[in-house]
Biopython code that builds the backbone (N, CA, C, O; Angstrom):
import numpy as np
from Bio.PDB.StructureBuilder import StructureBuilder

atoms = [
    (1, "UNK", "N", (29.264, 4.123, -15.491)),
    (1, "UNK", "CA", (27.891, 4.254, -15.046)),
    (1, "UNK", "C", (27.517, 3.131, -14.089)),
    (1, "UNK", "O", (27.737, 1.939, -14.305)),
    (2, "UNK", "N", (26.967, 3.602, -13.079)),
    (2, "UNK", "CA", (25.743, 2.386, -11.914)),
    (2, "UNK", "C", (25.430, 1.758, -13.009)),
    (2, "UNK", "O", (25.271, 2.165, -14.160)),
    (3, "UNK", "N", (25.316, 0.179, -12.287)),
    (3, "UNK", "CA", (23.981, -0.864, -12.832)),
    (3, "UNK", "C", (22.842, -0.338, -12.621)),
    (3, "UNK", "O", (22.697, 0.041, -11.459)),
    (4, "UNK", "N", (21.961, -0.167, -13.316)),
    (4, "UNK", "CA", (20.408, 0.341, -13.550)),
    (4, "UNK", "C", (19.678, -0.829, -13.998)),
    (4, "UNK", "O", (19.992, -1.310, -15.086)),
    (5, "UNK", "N", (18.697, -1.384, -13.278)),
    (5, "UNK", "CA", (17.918, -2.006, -13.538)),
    (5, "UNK", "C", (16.838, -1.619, -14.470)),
    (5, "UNK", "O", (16.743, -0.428, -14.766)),
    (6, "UNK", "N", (15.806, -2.693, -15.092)),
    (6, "UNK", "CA", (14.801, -1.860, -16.252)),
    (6, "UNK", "C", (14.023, -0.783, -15.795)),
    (6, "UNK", "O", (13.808, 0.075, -16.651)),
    (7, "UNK", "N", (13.449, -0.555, -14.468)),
    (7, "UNK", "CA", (12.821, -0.042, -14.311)),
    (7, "UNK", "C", (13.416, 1.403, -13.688)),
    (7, "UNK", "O", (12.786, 2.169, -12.959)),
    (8, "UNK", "N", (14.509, 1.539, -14.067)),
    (8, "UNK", "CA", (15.133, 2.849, -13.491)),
    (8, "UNK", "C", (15.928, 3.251, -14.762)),
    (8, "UNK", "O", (16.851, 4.065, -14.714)),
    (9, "UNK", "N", (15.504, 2.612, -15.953)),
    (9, "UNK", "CA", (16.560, 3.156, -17.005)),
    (9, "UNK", "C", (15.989, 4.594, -17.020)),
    (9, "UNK", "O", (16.718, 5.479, -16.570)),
    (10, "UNK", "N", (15.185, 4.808, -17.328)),
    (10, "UNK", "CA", (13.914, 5.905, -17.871)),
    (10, "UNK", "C", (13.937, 7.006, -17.238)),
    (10, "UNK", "O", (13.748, 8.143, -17.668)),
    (11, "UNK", "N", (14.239, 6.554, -15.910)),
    (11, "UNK", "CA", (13.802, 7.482, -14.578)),
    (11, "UNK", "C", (14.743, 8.910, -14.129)),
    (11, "UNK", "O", (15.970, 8.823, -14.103)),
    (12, "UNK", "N", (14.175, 9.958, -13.852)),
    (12, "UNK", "CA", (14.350, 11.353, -13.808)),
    (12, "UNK", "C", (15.831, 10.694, -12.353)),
    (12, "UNK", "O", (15.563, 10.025, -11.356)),
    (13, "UNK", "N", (17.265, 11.200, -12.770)),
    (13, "UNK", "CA", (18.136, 10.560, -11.689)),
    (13, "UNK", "C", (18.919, 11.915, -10.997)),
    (13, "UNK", "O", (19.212, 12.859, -11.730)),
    (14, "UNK", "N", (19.217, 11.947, -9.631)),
    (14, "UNK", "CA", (19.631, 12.953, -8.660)),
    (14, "UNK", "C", (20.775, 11.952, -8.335)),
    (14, "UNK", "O", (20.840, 10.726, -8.244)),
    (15, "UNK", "N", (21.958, 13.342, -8.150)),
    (15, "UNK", "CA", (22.872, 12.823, -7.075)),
    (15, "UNK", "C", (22.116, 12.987, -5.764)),
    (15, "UNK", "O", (21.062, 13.621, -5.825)),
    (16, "UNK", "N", (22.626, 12.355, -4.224)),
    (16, "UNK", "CA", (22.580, 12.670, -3.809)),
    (16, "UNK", "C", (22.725, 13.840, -3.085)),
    (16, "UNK", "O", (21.759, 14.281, -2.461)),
    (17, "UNK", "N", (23.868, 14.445, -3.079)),
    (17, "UNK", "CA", (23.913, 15.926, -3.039)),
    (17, "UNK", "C", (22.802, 17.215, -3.704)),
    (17, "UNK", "O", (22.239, 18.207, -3.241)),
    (18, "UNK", "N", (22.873, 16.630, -4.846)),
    (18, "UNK", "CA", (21.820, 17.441, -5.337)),
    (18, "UNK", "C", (19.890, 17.108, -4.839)),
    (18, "UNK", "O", (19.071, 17.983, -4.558)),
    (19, "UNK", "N", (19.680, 15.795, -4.871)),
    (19, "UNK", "CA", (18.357, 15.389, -3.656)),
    (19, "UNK", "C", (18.333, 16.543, -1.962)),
    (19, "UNK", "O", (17.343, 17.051, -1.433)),
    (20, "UNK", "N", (19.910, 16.630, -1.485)),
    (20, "UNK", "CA", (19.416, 17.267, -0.689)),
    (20, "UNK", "C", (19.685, 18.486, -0.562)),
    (20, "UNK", "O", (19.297, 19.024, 0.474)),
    (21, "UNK", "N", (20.316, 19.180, -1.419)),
    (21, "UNK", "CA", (20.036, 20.877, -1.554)),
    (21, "UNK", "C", (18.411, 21.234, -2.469)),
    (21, "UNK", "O", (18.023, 22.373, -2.729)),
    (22, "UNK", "N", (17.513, 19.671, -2.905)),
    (22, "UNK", "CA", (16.499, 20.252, -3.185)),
    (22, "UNK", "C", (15.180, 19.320, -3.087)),
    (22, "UNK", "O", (14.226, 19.153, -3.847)),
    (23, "UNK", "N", (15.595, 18.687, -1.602)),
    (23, "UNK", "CA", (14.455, 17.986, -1.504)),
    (23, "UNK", "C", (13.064, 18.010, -1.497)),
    (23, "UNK", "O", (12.299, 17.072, -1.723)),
    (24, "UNK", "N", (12.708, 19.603, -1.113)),
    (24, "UNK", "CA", (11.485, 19.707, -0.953)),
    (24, "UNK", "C", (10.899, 20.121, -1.999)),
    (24, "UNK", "O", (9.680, 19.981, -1.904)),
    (25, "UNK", "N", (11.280, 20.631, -3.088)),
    (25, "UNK", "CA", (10.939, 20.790, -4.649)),
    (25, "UNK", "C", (10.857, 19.376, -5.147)),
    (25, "UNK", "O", (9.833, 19.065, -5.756)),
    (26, "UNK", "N", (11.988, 18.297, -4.933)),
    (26, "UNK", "CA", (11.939, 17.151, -5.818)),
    (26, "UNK", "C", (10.361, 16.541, -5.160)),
    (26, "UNK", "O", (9.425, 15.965, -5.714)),
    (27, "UNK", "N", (10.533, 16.867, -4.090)),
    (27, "UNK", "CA", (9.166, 15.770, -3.291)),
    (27, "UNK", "C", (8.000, 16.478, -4.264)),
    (27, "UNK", "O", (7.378, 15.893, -5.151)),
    (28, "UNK", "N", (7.862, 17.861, -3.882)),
    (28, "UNK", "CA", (6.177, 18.824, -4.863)),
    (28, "UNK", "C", (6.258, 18.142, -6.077)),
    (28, "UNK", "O", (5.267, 17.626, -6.593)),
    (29, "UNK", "N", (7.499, 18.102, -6.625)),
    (29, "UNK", "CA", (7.354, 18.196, -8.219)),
    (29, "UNK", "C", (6.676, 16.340, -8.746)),
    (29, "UNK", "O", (5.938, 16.110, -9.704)),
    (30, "UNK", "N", (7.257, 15.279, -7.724)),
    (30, "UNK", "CA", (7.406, 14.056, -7.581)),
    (30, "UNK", "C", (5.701, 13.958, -7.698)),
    (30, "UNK", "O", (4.918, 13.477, -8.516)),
    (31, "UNK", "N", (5.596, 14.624, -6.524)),
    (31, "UNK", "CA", (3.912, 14.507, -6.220)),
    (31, "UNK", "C", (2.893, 15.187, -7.821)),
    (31, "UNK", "O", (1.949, 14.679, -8.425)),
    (32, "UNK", "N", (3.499, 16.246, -8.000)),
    (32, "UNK", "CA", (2.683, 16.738, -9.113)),
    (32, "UNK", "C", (2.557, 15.866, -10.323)),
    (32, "UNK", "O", (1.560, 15.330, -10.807)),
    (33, "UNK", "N", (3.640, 15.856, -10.643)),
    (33, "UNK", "CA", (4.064, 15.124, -11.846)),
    (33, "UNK", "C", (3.714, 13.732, -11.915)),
    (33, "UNK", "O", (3.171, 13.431, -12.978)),
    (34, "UNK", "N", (3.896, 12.609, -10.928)),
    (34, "UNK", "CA", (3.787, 11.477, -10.551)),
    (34, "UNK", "C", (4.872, 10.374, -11.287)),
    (34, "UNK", "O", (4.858, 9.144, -11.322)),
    (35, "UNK", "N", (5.911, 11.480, -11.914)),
    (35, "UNK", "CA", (6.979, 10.917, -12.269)),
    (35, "UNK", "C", (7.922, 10.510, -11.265)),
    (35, "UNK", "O", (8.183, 11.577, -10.710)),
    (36, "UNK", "N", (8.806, 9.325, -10.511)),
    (36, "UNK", "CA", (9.398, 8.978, -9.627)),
    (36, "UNK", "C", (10.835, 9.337, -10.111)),
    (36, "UNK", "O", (11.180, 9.060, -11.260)),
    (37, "UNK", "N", (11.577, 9.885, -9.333)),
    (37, "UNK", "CA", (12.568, 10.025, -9.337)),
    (37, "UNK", "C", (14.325, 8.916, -8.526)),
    (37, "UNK", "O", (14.128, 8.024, -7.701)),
    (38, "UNK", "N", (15.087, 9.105, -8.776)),
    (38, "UNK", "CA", (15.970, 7.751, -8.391)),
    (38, "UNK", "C", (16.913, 8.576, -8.203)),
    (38, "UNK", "O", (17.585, 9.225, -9.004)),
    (39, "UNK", "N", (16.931, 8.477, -6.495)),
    (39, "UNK", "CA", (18.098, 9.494, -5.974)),
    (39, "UNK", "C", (19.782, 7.919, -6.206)),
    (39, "UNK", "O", (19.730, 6.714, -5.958)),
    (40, "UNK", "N", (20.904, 8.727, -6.718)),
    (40, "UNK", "CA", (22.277, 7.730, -5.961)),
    (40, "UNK", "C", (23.134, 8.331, -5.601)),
    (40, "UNK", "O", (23.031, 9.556, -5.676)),
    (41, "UNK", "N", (24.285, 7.768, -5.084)),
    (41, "UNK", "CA", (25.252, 7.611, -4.365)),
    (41, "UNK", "C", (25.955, 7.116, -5.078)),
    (41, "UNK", "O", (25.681, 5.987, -5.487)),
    (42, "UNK", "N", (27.152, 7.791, -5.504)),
    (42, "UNK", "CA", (28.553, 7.603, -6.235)),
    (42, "UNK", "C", (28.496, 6.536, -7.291)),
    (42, "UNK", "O", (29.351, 5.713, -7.620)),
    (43, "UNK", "N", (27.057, 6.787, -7.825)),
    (43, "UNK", "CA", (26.781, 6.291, -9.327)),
    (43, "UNK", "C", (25.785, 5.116, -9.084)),
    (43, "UNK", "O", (25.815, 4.285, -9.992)),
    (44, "UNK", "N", (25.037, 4.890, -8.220)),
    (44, "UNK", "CA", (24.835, 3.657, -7.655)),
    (44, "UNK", "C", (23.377, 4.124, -7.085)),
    (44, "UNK", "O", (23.287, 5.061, -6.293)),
    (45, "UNK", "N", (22.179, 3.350, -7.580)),
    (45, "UNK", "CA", (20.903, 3.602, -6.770)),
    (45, "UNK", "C", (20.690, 3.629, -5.271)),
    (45, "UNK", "O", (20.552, 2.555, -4.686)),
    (46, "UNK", "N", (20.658, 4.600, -4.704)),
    (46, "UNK", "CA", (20.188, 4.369, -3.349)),
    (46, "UNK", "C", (18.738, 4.474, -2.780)),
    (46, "UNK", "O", (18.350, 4.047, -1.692)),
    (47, "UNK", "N", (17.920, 5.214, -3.862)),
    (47, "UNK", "CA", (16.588, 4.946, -3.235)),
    (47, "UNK", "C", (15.306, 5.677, -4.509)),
    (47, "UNK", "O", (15.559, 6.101, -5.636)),
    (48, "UNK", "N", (14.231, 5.619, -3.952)),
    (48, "UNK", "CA", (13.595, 5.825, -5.087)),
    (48, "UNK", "C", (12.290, 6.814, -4.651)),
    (48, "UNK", "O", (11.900, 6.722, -3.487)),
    (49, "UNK", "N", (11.765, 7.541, -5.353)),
    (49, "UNK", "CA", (10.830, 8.978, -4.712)),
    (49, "UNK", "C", (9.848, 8.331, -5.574)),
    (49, "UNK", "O", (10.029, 8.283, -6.790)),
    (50, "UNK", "N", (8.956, 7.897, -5.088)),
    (50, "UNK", "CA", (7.429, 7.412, -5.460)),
    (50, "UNK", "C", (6.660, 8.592, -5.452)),
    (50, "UNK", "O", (7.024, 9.515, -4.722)),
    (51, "UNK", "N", (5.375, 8.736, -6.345)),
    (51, "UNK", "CA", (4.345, 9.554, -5.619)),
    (51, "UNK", "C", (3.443, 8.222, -4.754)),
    (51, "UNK", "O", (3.465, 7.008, -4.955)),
    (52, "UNK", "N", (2.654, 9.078, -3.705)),
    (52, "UNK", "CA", (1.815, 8.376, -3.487)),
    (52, "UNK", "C", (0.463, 8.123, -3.888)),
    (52, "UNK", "O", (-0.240, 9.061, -4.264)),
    (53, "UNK", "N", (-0.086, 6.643, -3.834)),
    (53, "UNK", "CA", (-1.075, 6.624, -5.067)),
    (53, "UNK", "C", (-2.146, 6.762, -4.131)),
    (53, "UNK", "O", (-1.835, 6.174, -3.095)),
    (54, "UNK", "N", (-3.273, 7.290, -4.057)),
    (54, "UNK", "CA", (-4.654, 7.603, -3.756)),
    (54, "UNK", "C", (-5.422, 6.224, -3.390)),
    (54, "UNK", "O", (-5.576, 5.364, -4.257)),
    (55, "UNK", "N", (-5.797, 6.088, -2.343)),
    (55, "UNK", "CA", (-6.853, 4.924, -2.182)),
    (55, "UNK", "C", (-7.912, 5.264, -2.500)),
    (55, "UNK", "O", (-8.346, 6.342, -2.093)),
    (56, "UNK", "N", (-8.697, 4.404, -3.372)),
    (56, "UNK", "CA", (-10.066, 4.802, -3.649)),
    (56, "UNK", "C", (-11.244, 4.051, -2.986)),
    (56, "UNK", "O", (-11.751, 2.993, -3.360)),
    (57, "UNK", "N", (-11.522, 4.699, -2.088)),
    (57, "UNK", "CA", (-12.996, 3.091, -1.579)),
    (57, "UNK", "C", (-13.655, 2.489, -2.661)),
    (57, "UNK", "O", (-14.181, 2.981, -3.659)),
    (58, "UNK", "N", (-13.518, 1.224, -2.241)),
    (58, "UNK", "CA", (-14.217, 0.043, -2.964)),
    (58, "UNK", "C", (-15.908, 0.127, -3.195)),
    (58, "UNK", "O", (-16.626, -0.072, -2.215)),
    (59, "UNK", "N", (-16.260, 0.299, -3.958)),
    (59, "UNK", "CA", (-18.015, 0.231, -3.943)),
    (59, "UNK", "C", (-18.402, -0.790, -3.448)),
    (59, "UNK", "O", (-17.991, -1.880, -3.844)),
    (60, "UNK", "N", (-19.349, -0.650, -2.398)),
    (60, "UNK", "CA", (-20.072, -1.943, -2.002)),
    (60, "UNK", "C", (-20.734, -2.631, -2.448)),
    (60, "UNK", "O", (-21.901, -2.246, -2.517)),
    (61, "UNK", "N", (-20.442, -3.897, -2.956)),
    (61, "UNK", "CA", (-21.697, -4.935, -3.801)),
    (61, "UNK", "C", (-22.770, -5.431, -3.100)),
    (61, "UNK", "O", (-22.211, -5.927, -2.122)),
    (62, "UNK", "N", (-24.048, -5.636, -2.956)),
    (62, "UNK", "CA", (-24.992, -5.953, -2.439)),
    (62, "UNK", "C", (-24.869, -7.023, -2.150)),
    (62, "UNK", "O", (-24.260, -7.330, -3.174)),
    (63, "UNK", "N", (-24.927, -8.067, -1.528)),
    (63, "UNK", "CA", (-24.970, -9.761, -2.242)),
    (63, "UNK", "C", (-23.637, -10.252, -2.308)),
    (63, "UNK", "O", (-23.554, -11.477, -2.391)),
    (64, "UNK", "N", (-22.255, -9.421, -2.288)),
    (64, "UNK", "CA", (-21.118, -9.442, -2.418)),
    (64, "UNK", "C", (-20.518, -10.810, -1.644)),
    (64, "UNK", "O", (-20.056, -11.768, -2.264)),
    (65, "UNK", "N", (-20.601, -10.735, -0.269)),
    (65, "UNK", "CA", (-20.126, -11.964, 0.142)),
    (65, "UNK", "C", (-21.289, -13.235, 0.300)),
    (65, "UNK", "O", (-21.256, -13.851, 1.365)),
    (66, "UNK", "N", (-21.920, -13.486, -0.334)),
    (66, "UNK", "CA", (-23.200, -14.520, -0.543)),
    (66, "UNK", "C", (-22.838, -15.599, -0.893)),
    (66, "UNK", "O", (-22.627, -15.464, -2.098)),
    (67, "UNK", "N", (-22.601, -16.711, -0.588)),
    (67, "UNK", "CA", (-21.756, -18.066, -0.256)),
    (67, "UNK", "C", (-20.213, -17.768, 0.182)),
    (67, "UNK", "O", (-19.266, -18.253, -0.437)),
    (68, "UNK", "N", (-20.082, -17.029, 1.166)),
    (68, "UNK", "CA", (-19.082, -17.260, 1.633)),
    (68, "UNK", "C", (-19.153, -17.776, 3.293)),
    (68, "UNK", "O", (-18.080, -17.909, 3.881)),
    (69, "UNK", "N", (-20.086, -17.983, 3.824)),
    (69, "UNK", "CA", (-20.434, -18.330, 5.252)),
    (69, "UNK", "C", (-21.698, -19.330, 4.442)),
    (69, "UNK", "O", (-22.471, -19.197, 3.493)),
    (70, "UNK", "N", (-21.311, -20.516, 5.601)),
    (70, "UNK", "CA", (-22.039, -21.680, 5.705)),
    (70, "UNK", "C", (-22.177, -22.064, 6.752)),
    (70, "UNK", "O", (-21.354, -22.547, 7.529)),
    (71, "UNK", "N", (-23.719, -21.791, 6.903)),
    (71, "UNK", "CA", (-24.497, -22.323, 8.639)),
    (71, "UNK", "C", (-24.738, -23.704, 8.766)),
    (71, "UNK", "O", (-25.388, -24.406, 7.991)),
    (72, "UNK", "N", (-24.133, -24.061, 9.861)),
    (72, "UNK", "CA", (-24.487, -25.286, 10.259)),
    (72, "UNK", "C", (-25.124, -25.529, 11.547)),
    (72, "UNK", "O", (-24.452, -25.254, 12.541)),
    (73, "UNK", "N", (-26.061, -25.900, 11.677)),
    (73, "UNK", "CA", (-26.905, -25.931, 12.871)),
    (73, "UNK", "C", (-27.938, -25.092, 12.869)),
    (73, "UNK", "O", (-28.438, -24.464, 11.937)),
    (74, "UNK", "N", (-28.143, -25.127, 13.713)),
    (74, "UNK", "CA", (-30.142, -24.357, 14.448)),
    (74, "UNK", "C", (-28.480, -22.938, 14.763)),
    (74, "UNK", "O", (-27.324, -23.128, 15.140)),
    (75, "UNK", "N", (-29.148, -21.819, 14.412)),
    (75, "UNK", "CA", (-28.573, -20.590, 14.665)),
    (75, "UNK", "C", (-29.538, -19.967, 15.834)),
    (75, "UNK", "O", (-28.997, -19.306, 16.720)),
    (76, "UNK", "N", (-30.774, -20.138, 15.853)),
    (76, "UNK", "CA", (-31.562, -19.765, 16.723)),
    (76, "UNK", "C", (-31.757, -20.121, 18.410)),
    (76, "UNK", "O", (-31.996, -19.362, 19.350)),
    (77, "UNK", "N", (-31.531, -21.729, 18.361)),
    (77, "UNK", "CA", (-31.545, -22.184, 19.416)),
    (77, "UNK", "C", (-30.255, -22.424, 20.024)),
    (77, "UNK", "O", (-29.442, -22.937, 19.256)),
    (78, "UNK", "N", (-29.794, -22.159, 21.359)),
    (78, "UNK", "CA", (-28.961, -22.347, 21.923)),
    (78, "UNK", "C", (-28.052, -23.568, 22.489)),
    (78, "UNK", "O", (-28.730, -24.204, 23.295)),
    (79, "UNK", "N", (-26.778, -24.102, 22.347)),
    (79, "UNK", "CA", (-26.128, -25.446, 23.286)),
    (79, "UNK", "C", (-25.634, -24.943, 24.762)),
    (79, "UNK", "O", (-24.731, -25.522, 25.366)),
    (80, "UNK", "N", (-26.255, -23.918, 25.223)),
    (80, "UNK", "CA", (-25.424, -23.345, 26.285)),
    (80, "UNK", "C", (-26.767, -23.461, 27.622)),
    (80, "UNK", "O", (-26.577, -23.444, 28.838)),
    (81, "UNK", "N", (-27.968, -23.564, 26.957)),
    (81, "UNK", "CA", (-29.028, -23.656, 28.133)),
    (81, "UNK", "C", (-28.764, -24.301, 29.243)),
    (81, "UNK", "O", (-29.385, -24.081, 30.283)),
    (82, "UNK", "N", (-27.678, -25.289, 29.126)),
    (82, "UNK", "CA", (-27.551, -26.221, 30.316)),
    (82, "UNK", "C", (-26.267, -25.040, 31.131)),
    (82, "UNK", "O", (-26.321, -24.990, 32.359)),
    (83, "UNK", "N", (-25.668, -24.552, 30.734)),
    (83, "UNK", "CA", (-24.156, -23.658, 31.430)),
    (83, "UNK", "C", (-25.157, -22.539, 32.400)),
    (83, "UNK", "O", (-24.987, -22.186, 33.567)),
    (84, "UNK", "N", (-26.102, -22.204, 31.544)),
    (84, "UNK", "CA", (-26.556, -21.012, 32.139)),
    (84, "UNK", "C", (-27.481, -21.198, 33.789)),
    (84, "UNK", "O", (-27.431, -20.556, 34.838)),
    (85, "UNK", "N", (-28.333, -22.481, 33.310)),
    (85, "UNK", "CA", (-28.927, -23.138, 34.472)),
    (85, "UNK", "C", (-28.130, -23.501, 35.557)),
    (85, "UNK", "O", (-28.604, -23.397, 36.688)),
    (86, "UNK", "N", (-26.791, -23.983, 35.363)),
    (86, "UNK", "CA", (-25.715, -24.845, 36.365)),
    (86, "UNK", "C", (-25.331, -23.830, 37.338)),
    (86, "UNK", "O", (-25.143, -24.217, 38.491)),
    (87, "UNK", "N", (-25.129, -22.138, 36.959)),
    (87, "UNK", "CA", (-24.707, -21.088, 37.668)),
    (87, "UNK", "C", (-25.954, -20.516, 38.898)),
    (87, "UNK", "O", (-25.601, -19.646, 39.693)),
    (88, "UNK", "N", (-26.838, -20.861, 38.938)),
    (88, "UNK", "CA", (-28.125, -20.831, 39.428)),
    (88, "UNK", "C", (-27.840, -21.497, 41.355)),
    (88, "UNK", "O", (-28.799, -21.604, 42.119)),
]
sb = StructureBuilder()
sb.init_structure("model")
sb.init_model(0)
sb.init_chain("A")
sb.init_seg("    ")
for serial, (resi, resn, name, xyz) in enumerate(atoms, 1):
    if name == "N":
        sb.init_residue(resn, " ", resi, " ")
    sb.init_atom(name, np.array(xyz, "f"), 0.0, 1.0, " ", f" {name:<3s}", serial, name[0])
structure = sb.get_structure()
């Protein structure tokens, strides 16, 4: 037997040959199921069929980034009055 690491003891395993006379079933079933499958090669892991996991948007917190910016200075008044006059 391949070295199998822990996280592939468990795992639903394909020859390669057999991954590709039935890839497009292993992929549906991969996806349905969300069980990953561990295709190898002459006893030996070569790769691994994830489902993919769903991003979920983040809820927006109100107030969320509130001490993370710190003003320093007059925000209102300008250091550039003199650049703008010089072009004149």
């Amino acid at each position: 037997p391949g070295q199998l690491t822990w996280y592939t003891k468990d795992m639903k395993t394909l020859k390669i040959s057999e991954f590709k006379a039935s890839c497009i079933r292993v992929l549906k079933t991969v996806a349905r199921t969300a069980e990953p499958v561990l295709v190898t090669r002459r006893g030996k892991p070569l790769a691994r069929v994830l489902p993919v996991r769903e991003e979920r948007p983040r809820a927006r917190v109100l107030g969320g980034l509130k001490g993370a910016i710190e003003i320093r200075g007059d925000i209102i008044g300008s250091d550039f009055d003199d650049d703008w006059e010089g072009g004149r």
